[in-house]
DRENGU-163577 format. One record per residue (C-alpha): residue in three letters; x, y, z; chain. Coordinates in nm, 4 decimals, decimal comma, always signed. Example, Ala and Ser with C-alpha at 12.3 -4.5 7.8 and 13.67 -1.06 7.14 Angstrom:
<sites>
+------+----------+----------+----------+-------+
| rest |       c1 |       c2 |       c3 | kette |
+------+----------+----------+----------+-------+
|  ALA |  +1,2300 |  -0,4500 |  +0,7800 |     A |
|  SER |  +1,3670 |  -0,1060 |  +0,7140 |     A |
+------+----------+----------+----------+-------+
</sites>
This chain:
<sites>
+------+----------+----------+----------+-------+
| rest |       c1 |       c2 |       c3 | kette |
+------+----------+----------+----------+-------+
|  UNK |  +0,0000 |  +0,0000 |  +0,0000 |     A |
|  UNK |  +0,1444 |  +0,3357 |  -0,1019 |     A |
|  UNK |  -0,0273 |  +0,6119 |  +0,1318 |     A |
|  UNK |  +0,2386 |  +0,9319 |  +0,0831 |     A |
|  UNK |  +0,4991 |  +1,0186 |  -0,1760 |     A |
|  UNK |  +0,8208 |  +1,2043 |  -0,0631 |     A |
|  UNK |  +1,0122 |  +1,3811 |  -0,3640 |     A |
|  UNK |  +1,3956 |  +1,4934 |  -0,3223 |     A |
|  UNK |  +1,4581 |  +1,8423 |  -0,4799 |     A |
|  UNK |  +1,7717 |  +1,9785 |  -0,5673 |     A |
|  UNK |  +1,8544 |  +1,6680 |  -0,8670 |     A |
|  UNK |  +1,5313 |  +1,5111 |  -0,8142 |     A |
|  UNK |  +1,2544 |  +1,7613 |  -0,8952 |     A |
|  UNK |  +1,4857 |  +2,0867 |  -1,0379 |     A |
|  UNK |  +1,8240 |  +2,0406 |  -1,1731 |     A |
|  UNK |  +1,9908 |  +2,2621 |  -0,9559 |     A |
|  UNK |  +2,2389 |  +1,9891 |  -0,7717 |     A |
|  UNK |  +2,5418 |  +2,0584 |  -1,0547 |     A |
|  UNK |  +2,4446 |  +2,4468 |  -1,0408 |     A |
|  UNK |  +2,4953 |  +2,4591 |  -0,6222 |     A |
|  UNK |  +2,8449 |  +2,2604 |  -0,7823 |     A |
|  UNK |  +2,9343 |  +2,5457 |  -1,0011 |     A |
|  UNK |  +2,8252 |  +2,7641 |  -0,7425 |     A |
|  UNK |  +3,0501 |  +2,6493 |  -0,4436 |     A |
|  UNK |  +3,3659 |  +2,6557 |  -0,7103 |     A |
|  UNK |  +3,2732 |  +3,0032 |  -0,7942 |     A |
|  UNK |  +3,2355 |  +3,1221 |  -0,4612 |     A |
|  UNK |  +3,5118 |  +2,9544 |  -0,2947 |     A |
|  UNK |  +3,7908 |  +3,1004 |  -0,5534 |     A |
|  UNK |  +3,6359 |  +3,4602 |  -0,4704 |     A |
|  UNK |  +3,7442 |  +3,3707 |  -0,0982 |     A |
|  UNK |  +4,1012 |  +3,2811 |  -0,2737 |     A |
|  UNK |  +4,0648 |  +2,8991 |  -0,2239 |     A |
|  UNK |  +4,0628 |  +2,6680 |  -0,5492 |     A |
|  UNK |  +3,8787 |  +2,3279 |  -0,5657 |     A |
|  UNK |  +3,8301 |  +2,0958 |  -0,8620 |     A |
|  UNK |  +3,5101 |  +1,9920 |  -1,0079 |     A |
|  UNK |  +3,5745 |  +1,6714 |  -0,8512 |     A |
|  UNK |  +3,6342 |  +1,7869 |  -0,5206 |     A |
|  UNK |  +3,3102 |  +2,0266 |  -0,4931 |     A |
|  UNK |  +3,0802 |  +1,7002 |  -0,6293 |     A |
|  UNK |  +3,2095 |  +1,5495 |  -0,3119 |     A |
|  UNK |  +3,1371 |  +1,8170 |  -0,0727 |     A |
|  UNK |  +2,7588 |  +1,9389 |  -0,2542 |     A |
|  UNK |  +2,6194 |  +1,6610 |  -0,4222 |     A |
|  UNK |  +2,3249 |  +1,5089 |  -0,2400 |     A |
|  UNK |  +2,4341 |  +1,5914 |  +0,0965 |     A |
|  UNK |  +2,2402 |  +1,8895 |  +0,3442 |     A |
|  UNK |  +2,3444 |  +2,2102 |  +0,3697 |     A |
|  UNK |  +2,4831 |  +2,1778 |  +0,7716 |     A |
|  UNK |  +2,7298 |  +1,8890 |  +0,6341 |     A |
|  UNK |  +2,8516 |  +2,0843 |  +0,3195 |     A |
|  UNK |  +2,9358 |  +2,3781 |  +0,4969 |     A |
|  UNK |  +3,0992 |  +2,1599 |  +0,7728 |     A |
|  UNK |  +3,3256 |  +1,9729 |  +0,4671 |     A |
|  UNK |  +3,3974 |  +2,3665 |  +0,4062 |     A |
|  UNK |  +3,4823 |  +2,4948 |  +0,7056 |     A |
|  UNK |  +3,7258 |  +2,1186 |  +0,8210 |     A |
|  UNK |  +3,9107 |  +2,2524 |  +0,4843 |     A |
|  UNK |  +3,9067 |  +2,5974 |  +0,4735 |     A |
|  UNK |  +3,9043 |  +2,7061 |  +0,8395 |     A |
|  UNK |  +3,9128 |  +3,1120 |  +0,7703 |     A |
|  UNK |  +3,5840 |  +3,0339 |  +0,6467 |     A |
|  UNK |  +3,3689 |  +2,9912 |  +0,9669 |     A |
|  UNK |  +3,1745 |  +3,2640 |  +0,9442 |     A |
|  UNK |  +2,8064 |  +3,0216 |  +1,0907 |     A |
|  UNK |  +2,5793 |  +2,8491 |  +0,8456 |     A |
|  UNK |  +2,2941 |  +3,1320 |  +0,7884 |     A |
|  UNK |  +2,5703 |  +3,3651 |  +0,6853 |     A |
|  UNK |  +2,7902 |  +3,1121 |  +0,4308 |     A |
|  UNK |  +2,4553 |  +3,0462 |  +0,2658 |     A |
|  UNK |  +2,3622 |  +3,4356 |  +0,1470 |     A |
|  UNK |  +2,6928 |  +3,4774 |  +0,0249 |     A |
|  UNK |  +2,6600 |  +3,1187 |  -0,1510 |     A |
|  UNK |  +2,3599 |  +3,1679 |  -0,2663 |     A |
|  UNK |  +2,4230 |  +3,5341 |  -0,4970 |     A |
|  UNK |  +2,6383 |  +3,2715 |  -0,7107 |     A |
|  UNK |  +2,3883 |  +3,0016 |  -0,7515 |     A |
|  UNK |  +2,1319 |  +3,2464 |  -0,8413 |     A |
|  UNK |  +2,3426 |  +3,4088 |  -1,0780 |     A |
|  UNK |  +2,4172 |  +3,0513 |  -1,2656 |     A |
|  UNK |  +2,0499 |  +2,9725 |  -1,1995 |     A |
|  UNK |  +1,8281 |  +3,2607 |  -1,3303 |     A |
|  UNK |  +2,0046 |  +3,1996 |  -1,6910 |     A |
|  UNK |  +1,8309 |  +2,8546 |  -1,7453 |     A |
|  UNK |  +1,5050 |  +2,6582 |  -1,6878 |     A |
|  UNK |  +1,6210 |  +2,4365 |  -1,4309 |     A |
|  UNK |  +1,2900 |  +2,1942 |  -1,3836 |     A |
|  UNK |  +1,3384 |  +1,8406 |  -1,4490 |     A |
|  UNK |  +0,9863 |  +1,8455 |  -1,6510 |     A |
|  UNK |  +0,9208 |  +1,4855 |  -1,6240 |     A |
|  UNK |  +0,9356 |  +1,4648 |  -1,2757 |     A |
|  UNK |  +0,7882 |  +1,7870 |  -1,2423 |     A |
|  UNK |  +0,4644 |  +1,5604 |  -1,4417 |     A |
|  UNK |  +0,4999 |  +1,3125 |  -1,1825 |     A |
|  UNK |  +0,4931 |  +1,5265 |  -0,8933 |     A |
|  UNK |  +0,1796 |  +1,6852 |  -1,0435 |     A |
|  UNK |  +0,0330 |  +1,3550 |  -1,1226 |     A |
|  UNK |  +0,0780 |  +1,1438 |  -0,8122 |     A |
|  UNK |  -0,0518 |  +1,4096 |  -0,6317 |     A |
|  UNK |  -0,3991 |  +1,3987 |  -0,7521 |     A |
|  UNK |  -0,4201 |  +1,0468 |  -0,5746 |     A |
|  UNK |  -0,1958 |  +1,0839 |  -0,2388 |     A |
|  UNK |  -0,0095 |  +1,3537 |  -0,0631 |     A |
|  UNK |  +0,3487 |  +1,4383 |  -0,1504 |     A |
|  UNK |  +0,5970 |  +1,6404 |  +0,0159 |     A |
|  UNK |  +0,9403 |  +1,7706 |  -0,0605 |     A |
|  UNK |  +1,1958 |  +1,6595 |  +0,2137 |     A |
|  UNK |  +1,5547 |  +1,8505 |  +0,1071 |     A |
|  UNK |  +1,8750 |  +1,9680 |  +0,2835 |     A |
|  UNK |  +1,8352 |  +2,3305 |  +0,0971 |     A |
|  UNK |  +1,6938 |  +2,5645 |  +0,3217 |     A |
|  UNK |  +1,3514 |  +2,6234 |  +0,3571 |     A |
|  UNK |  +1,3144 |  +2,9996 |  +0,1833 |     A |
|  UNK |  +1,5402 |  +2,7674 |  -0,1005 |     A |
|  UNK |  +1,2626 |  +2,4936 |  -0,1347 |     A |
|  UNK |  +1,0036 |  +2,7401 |  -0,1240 |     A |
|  UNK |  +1,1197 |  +2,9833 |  -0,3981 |     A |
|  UNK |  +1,1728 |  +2,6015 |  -0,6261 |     A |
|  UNK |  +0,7698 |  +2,5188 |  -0,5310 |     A |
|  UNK |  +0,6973 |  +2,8717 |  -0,7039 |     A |
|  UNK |  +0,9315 |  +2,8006 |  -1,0218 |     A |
|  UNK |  +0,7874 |  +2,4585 |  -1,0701 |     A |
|  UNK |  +0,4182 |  +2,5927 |  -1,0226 |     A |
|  UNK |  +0,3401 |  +2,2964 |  -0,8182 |     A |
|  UNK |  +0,1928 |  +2,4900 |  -0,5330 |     A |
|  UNK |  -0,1385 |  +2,2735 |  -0,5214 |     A |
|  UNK |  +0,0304 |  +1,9691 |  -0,5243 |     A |
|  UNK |  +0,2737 |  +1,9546 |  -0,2494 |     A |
|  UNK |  +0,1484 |  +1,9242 |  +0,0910 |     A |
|  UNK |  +0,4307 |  +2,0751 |  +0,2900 |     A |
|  UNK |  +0,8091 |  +2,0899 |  +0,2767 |     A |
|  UNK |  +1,1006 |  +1,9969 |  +0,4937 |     A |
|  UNK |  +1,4518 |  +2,1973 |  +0,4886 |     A |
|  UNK |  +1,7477 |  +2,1316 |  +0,6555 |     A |
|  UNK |  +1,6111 |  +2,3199 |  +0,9661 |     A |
|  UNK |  +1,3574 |  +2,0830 |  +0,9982 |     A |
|  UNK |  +1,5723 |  +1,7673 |  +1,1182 |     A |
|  UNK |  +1,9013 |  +1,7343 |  +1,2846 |     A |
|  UNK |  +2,0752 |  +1,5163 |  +1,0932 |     A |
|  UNK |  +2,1263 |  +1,4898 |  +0,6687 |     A |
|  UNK |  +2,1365 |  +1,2242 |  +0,4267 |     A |
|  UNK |  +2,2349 |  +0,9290 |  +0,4524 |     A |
|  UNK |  +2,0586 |  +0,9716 |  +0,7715 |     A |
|  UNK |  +1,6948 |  +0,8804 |  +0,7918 |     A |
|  UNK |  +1,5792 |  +1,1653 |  +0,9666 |     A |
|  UNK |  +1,4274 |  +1,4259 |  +0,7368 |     A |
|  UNK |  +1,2106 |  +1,0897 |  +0,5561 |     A |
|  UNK |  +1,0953 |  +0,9832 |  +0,9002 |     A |
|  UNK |  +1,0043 |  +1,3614 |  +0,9547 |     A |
|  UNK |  +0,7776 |  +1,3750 |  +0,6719 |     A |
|  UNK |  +0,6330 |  +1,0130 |  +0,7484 |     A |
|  UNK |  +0,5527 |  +1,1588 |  +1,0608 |     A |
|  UNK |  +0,4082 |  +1,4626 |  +0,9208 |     A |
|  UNK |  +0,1756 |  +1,2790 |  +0,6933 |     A |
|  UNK |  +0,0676 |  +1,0305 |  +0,9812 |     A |
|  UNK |  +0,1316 |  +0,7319 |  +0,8106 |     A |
|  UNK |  +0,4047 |  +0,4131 |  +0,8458 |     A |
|  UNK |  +0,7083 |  +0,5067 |  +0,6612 |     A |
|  UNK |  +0,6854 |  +0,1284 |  +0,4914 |     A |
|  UNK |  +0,3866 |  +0,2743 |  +0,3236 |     A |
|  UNK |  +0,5903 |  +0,5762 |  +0,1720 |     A |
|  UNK |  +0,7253 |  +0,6103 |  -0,1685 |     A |
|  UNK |  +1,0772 |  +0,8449 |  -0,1890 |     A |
|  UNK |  +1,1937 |  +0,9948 |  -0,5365 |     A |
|  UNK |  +1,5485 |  +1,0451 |  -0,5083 |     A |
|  UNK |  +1,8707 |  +1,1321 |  -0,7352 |     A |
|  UNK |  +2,1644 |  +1,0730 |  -0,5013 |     A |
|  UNK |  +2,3544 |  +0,8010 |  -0,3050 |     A |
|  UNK |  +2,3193 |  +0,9210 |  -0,0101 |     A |
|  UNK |  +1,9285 |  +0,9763 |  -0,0601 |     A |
|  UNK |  +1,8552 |  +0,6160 |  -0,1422 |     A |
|  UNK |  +2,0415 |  +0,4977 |  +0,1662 |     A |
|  UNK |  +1,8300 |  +0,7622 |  +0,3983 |     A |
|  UNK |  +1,4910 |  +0,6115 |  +0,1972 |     A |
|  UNK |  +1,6095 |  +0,2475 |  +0,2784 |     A |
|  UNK |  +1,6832 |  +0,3540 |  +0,6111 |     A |
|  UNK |  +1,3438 |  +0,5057 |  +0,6966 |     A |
|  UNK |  +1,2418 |  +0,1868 |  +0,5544 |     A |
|  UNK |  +1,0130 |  +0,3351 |  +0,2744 |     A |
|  UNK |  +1,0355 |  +0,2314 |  -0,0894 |     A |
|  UNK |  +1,2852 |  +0,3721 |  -0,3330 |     A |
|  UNK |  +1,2750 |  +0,4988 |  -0,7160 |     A |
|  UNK |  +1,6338 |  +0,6273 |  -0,7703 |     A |
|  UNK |  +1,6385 |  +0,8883 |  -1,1005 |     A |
|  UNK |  +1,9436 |  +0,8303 |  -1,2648 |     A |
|  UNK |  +1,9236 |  +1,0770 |  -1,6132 |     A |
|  UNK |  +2,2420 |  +0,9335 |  -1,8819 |     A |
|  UNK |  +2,3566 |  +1,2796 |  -1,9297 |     A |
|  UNK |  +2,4242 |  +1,3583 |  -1,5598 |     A |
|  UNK |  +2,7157 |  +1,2228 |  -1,3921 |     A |
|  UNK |  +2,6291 |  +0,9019 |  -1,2144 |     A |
|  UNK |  +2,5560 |  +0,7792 |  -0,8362 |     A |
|  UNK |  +2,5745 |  +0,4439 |  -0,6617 |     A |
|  UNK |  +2,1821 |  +0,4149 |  -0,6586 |     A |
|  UNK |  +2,1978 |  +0,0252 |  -0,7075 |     A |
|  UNK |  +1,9919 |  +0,0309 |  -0,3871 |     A |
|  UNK |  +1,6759 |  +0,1485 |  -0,4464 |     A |
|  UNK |  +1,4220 |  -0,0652 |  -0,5183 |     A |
|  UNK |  +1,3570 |  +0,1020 |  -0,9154 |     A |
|  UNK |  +1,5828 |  +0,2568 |  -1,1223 |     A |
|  UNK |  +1,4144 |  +0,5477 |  -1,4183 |     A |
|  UNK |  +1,6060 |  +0,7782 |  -1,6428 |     A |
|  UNK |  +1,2853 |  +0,9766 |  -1,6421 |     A |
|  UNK |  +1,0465 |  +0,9555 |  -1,3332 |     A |
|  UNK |  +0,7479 |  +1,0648 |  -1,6120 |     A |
|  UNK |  +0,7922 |  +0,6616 |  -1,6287 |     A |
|  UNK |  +0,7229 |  +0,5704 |  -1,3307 |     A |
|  UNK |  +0,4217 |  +0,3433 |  -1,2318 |     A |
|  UNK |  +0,2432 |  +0,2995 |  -0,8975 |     A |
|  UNK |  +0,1531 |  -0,0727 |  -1,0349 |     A |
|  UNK |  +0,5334 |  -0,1564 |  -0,9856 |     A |
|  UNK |  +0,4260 |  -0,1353 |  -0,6071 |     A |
|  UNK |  +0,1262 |  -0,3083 |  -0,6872 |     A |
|  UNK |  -0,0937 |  -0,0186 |  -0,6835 |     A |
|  UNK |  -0,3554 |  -0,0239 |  -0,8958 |     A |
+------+----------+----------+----------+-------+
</sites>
């Protein structure tokens, strides 16, 4: 029985994930320090915002300056990278939309909440998400369960009976973790994470089927 859906964002829902990787390079060479493209995927991709800037900060110790404050500055360069392209993933945008006309969905992310809030408006899926989580909301990110068992909590239901969408390595092992269902979105042209754990594997969620759960 699927009662809730639970949708990751940043890779998941908008393609933003790379851009907060451009980003971090960007603004960590205007604070003088130089990191590959390898070495920000490490640090950004997948993982909540209180871990990335603590991967920061263990590196770059001139750089503790608190969390609220690292992401304003951070955030001028994403936007800047951001506002020149459509960054929706439209076919799990369609998902998103469609699910949600048969059980409640959620966005659970380790963005901040004002982040999550501002992606709701450019997707346009205001009606169909329920609420939102940000990394404010738990204590502890990805691979940790916490933010999934949040929501399953939230929605009042057992987390076996929830479906997560996710992108990254570290989200399928939270789902599995919570003990909810997995559908891993891994897209060809992306670079690629160890999501051989989840329980379904799309290169578009637009494919995805309840019946695979044995909805009807």
């Amino acid at each position: 029985m699927i009662s809730a859906y639970i949708f990751d964002l940043d890779g998941t829902l908008l393609d933003t994930e790379i851009v907060w990787v451009d980003a971090t390079i960007n603004y960590l060479a205007s604070k003088g320090h130089h990191i590959t493209h390898d070495q920000s995927m490490k640090i950004v991709y997948g993982r909540a915002w209180f871990d990335v800037y603590a991967d920061i900060v263990s590196e770059f110790p001139d750089l503790d300056m608190g969390l609220p404050k690292m992401q304003d500055e951070m955030a001028e360069y994403f936007y800047e990278l951001r506002d020149v392209t459509d960054v929706r993933i439209h076919g799990s945008v369609e998902l998103l939309r469609r699910l949600s006309k048969t059980r409640p969905c959620c966005i659970v992310s380790g963005s901040p909440r004002p982040h999550i809030t501002e992606a709701i408006k450019i997707m346009g899926v205001e009606d169909a998400v329920s609420f939102h989580l940000g990394s404010s909301d738990y204590n502890f990110g990805k691979p940790h369960p916490a933010g999934f068992l949040a929501a399953a909590e939230r929605f009042g239901v057992p987390p076996s009976e929830c479906v997560v969408f996710e992108d990254s390595e570290v989200g399928v092992a939270a789902g599995k973790a919570a003990g909810m269902r997995v559908v891993a979105l891994s897209r060809p042209d992306h670079p690629k994470q160890n999501v051989a754990a989840a329980d379904l594997i799309l290169p578009d969620l637009a494919q995805f089927d309840p019946g695979v759960f044995g909805e009807k």
